[in-house]
GUKOL-761160 format. One record per residue (C-alpha): residue number from 1; chain; x, z, y. Coordinates in steps of 0.1 Angstrom, whole numbers, padded with zeros to 4 digits. Layout:
<sites>
(site NUM "A" (X Z Y)),
...
</sites>
This chain:
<sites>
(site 1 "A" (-0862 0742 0263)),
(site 2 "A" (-0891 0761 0271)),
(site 3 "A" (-0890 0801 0264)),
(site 4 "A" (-0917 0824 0256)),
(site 5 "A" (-0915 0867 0252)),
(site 6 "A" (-0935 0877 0222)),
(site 7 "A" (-0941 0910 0213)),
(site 8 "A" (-0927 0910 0174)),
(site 9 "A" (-0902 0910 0153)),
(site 10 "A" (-0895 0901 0121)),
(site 11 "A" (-0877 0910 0090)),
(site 12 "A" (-0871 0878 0068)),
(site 13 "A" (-0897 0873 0037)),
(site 14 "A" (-0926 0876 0057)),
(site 15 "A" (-0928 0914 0056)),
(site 16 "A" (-0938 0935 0083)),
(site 17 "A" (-0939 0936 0123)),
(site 18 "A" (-0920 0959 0145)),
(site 19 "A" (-0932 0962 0182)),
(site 20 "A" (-0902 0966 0207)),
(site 21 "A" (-0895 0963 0246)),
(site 22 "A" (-0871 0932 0263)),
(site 23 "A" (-0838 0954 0265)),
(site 24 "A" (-0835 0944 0298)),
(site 25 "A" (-0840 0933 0328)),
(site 26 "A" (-0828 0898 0350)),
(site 27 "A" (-0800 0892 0367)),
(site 28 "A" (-0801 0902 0401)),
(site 29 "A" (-0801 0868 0430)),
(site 30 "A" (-0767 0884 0442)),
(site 31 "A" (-0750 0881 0407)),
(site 32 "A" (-0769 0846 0403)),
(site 33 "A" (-0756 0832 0431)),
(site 34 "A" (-0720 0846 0424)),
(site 35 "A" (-0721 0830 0388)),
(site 36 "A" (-0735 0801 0405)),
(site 37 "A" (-0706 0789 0422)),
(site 38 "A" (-0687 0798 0394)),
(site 39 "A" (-0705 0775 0372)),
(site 40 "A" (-0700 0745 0394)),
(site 41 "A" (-0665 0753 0397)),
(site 42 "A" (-0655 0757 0355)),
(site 43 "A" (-0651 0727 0334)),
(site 44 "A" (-0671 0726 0305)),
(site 45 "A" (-0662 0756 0286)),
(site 46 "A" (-0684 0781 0263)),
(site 47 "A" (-0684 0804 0294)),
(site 48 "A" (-0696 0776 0316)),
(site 49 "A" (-0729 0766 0288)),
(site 50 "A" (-0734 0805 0287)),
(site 51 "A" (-0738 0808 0326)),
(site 52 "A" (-0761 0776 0324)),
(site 53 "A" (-0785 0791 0298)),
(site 54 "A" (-0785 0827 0320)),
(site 55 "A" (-0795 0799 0346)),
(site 56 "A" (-0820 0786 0323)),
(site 57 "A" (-0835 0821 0318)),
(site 58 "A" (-0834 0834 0349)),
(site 59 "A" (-0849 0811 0367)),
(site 60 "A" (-0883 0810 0345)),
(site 61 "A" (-0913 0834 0350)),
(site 62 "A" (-0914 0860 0318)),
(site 63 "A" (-0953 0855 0323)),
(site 64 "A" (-0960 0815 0322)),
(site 65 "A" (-0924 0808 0309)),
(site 66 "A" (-0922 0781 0342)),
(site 67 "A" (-0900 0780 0370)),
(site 68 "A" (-0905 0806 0390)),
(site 69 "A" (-0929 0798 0415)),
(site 70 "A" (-0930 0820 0452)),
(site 71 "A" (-0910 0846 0433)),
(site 72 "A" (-0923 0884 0434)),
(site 73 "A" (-0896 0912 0427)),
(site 74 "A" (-0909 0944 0417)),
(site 75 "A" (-0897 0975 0417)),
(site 76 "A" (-0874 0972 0386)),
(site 77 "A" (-0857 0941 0401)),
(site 78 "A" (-0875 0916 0377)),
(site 79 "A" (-0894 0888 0391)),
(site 80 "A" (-0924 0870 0386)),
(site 81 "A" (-0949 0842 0402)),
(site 82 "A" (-0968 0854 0426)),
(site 83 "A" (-0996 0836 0407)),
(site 84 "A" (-0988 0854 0375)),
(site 85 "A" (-0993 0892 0398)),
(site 86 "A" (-1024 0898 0381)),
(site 87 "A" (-1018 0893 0349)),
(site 88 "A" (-1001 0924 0351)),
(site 89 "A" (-1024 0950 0365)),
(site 90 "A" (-1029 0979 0346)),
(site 91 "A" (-1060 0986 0330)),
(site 92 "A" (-1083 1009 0355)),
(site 93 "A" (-1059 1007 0384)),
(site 94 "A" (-1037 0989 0408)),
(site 95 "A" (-1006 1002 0393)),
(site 96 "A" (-0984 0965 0380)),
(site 97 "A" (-0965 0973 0344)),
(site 98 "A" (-0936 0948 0341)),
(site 99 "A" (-0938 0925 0310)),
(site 100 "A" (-0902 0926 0304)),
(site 101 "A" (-0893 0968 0310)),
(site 102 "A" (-0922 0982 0314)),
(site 103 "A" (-0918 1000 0344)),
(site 104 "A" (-0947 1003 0365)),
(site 105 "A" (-0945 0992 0400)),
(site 106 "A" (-0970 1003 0428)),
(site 107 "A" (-0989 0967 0441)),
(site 108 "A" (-0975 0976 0482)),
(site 109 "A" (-0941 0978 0469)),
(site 110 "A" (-0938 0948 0457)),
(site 111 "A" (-0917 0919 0478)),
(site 112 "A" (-0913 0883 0480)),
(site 113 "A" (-0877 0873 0465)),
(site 114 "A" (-0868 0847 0494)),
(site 115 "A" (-0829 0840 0478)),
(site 116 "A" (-0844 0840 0445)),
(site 117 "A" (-0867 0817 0456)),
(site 118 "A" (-0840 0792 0472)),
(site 119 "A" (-0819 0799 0439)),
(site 120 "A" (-0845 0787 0419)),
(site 121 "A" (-0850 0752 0438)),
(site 122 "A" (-0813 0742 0435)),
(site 123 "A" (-0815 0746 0399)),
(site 124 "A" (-0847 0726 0396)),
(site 125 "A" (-0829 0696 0412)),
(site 126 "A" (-0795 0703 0389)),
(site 127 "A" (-0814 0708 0361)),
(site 128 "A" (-0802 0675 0345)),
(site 129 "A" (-0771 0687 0350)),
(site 130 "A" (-0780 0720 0335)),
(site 131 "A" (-0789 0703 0307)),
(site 132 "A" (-0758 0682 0298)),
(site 133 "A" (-0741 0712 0302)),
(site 134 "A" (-0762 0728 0274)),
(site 135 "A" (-0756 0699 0249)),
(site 136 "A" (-0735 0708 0224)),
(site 137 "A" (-0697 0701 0230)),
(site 138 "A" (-0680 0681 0201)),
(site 139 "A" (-0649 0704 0204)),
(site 140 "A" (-0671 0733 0190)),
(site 141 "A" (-0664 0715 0154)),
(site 142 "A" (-0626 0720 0159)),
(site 143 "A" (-0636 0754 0153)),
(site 144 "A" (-0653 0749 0122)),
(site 145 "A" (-0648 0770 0091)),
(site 146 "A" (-0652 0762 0054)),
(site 147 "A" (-0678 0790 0045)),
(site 148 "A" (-0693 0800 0012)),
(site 149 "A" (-0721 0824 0002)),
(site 150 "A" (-0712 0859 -0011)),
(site 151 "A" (-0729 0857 -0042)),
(site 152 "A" (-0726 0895 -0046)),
(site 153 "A" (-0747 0904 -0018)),
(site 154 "A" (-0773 0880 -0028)),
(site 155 "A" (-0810 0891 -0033)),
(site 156 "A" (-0819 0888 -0068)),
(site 157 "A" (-0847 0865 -0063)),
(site 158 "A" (-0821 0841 -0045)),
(site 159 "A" (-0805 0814 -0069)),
(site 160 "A" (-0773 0802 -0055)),
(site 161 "A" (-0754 0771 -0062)),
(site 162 "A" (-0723 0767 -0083)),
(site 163 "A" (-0704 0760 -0054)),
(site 164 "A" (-0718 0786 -0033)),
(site 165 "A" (-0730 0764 -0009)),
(site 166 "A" (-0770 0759 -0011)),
(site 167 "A" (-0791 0788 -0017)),
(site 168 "A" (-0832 0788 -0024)),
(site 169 "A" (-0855 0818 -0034)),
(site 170 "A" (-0866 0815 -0067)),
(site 171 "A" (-0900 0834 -0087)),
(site 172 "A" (-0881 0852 -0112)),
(site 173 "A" (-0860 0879 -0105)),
(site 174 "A" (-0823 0875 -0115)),
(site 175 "A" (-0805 0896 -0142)),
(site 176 "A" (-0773 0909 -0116)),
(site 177 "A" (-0753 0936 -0116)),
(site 178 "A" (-0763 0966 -0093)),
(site 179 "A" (-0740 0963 -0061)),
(site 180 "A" (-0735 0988 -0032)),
(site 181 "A" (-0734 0955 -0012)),
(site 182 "A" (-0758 0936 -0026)),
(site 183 "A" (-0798 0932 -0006)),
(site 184 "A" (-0826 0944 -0028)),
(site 185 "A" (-0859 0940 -0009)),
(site 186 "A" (-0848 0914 0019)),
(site 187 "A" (-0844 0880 0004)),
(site 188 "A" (-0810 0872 0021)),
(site 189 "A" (-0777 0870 0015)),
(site 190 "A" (-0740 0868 0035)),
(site 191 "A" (-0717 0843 0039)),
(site 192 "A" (-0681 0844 0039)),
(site 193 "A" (-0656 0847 0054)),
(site 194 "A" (-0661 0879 0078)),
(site 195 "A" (-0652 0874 0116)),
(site 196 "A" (-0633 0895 0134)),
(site 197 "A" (-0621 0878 0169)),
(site 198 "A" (-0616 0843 0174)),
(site 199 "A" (-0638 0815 0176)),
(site 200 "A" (-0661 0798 0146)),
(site 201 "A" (-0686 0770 0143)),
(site 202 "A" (-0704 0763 0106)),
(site 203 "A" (-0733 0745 0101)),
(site 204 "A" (-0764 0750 0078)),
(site 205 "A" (-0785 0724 0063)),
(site 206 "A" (-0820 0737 0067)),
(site 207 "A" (-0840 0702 0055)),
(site 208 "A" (-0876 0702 0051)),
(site 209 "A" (-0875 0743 0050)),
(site 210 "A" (-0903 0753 0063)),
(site 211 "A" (-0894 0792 0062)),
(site 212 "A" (-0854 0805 0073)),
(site 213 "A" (-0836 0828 0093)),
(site 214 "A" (-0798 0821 0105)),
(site 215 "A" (-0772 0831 0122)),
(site 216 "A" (-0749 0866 0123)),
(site 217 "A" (-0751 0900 0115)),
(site 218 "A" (-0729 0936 0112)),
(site 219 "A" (-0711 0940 0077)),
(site 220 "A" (-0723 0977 0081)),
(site 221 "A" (-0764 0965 0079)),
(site 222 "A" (-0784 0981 0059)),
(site 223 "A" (-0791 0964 0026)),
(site 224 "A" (-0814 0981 0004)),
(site 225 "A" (-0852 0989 0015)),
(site 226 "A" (-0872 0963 0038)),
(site 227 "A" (-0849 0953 0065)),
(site 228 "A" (-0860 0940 0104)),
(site 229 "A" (-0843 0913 0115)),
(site 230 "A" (-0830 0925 0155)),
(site 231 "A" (-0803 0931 0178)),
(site 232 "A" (-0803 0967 0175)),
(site 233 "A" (-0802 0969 0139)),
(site 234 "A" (-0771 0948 0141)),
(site 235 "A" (-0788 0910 0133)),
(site 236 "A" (-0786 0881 0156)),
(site 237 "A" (-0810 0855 0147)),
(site 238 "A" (-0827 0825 0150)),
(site 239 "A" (-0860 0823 0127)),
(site 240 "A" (-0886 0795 0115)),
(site 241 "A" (-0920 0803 0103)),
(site 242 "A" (-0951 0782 0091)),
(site 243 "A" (-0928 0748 0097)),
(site 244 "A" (-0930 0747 0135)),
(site 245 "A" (-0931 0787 0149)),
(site 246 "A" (-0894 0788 0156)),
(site 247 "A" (-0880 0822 0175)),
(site 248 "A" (-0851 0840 0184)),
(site 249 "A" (-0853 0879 0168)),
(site 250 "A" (-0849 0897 0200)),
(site 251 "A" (-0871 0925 0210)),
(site 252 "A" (-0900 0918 0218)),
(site 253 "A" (-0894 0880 0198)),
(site 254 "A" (-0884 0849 0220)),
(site 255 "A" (-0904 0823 0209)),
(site 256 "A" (-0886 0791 0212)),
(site 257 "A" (-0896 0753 0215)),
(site 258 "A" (-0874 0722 0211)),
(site 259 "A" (-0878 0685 0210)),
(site 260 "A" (-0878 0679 0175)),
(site 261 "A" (-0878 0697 0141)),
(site 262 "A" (-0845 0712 0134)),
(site 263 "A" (-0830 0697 0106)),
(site 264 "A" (-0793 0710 0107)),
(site 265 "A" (-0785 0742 0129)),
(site 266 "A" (-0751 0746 0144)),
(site 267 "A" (-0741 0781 0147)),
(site 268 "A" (-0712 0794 0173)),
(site 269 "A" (-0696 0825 0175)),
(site 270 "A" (-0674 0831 0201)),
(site 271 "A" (-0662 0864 0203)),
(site 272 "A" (-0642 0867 0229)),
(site 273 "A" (-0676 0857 0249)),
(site 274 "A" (-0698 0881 0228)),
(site 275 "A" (-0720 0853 0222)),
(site 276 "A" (-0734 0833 0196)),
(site 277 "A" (-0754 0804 0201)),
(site 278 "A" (-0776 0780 0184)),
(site 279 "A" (-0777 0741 0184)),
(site 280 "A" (-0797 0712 0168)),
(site 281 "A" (-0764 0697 0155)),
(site 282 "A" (-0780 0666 0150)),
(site 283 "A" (-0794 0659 0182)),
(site 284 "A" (-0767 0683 0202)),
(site 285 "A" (-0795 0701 0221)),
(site 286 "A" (-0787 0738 0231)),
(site 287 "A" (-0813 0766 0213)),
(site 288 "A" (-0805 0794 0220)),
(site 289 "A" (-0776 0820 0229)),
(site 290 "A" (-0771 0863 0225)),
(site 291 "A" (-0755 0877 0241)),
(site 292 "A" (-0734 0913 0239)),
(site 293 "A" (-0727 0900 0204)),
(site 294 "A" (-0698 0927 0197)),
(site 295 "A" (-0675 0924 0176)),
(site 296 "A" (-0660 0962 0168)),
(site 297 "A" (-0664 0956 0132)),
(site 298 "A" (-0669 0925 0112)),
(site 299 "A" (-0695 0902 0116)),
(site 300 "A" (-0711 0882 0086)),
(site 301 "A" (-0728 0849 0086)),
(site 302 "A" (-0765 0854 0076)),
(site 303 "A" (-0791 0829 0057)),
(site 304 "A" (-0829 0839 0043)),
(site 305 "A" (-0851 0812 0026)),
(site 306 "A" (-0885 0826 0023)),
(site 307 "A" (-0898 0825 -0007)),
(site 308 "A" (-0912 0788 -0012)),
(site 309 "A" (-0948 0780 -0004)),
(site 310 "A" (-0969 0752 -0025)),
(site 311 "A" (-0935 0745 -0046)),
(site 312 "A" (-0914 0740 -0016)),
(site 313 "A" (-0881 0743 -0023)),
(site 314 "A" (-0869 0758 0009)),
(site 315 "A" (-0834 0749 0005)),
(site 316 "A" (-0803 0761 0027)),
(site 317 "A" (-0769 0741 0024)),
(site 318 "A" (-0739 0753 0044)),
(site 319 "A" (-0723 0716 0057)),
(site 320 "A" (-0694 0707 0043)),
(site 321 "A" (-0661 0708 0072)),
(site 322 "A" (-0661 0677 0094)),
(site 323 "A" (-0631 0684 0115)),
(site 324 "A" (-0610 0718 0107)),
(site 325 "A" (-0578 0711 0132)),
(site 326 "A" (-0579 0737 0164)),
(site 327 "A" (-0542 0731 0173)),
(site 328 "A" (-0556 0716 0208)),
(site 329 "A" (-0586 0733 0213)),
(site 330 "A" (-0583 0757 0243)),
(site 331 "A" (-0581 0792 0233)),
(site 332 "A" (-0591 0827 0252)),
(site 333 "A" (-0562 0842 0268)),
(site 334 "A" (-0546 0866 0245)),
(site 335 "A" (-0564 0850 0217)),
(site 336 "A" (-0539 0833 0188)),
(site 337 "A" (-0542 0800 0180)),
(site 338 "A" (-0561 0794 0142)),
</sites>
């Protein structure tokens, strides 16, 4: 998985852009090297594939998206390739504006991150390792829940199956009743059942789509007037645009790349982690994972088919239950069995 920072986000139908900072920035090499040894010590767990993808992330440059190469730290503690320096020089001065906070860092403060530097060889040589650890775990679908869509918070340009399963947008506006619930710009809707603690896995049928967004978002999001899909606004999600563009809605966007065109997307909520993360359920292949994913109030699953391009159906299908039994899956202490 390669990562790159954008500078946009989205808000599903195509509408309009919304320019944000990274919330943060990385890890510092002492908490690295801490979760490090933690990592080789866990068994595979969703905490051990979440400290493997902060591994994954930490250890690229947010300029070139590579491994860190002869790592500089500036004076916000985020690193970069010494390389990369340059790139970001302010305009008219020697001043350096980080890419990811945009702090600005004076060019004979900054420092050569030796530990980060070691840090990031040893996970170049495990990063086989790293991988596996990323590939989906089969025990996820022991958490897997029978979902439908909520047909009253559909868009009205959204026709929905009889079984409440398979969703597309249509070109005629559908005659439904008026809800306090229900999306009227945003061509969305929710799936049930809400989440409040414990740990769920669906997957979604995406096809030949060449337009979606997926994953969770607040029951208290705003649903009428043009909505933008991020973290802030209370939407965690994983987008497709133009067939190939595929991005995770963080601020600024995260623009992903995998091996091969997603076809079904396993989604993972864990949220006694506060994550959710994102799988190619056909090929097992980690996408992507949020993180501070809180779960104070309920959380809804969320599905958008843009509206279809050149007759293009653009069909979502929530996958039918492979395996519901969680009586021997592992649980979070303090966490009930379901």
């Amino acid at each position: 998985l390669i990562r790159l920072e954008g500078v946009e986000g989205r808000d599903p139908g195509g509408g309009g852009n919304l320019t944000n900072k990274r919330p943060s920035c990385a890890p510092s090499p002492q908490d690295l090297s801490s979760q490090w040894k933690q990592l080789q010590d866990r068994g595979a767990s969703s905490r051990r594939v979440d400290m493997a993808a902060l591994f994954q992330e930490a250890s690229s440059c947010p300029v070139c998206s590579d491994y860190l190469e002869k790592p500089m730290s500036l004076e916000c503690g985020c690193a970069v390739c010494l390389k990369c320096i340059n790139s970001l020089q302010k305009p008219h001065g020697e001043d350096l504006l980080c890419c990811c906070c945009s702090t600005v860092s004076q060019r004979n403060n900054i420092r050569p991150n030796r530990k980060l530097e070691r840090l990031v060889s040893h996970i170049k040589e495990l990063e086989p390792k790293l991988k596996k650890i990323l590939q989906m775990n089969p025990r996820m679908r022991k958490f897997q829940v029978d979902m439908t869509l909520d047909a009253d918070t559909a868009n009205d340009f959204l026709l929905i199956s009889d079984d409440l399963r398979s969703v597309r947008s249509g070109r005629i506006r559908q005659n439904r009743q008026d809800l306090a619930e229900r999306f009227d710009v945003s061509i969305c809707v929710l799936g049930s059942p809400r989440f409040t603690c414990g740990r769920h896995y669906w997957e979604v049928d995406v096809g030949t789509s060449t337009e979606w967004d997926l994953g969770v978002c607040r029951e208290s999001v705003h649903r009428k007037g043009r909505i933008q899909l991020t973290t802030e606004r209370g939407f965690w999600t994983v987008s497709l645009r133009d067939g190939s563009s595929l991005s995770a809605n963080t601020e600024p966007l995260t623009f992903l790349f995998v091996d091969r065109k997603l076809q079904r997307v396993g989604i993972f909520l864990d949220t006694g982690m506060q994550n959710v993360s994102f799988f190619d359920a056909e090929g097992g292949s980690h996408v992507y994972t949020f993180r501070s994913v809180s779960a104070e109030e309920p959380l809804r699953p969320f599905l958008a088919p843009s509206i279809p391009p050149n007759g293009d159906q653009g069909v979502l299908s929530i996958c039918p239950v492979m395996n519901s039994g969680t009586t021997d899956a592992p649980v979070h202490p303090g966490e009930a069995k379901q």
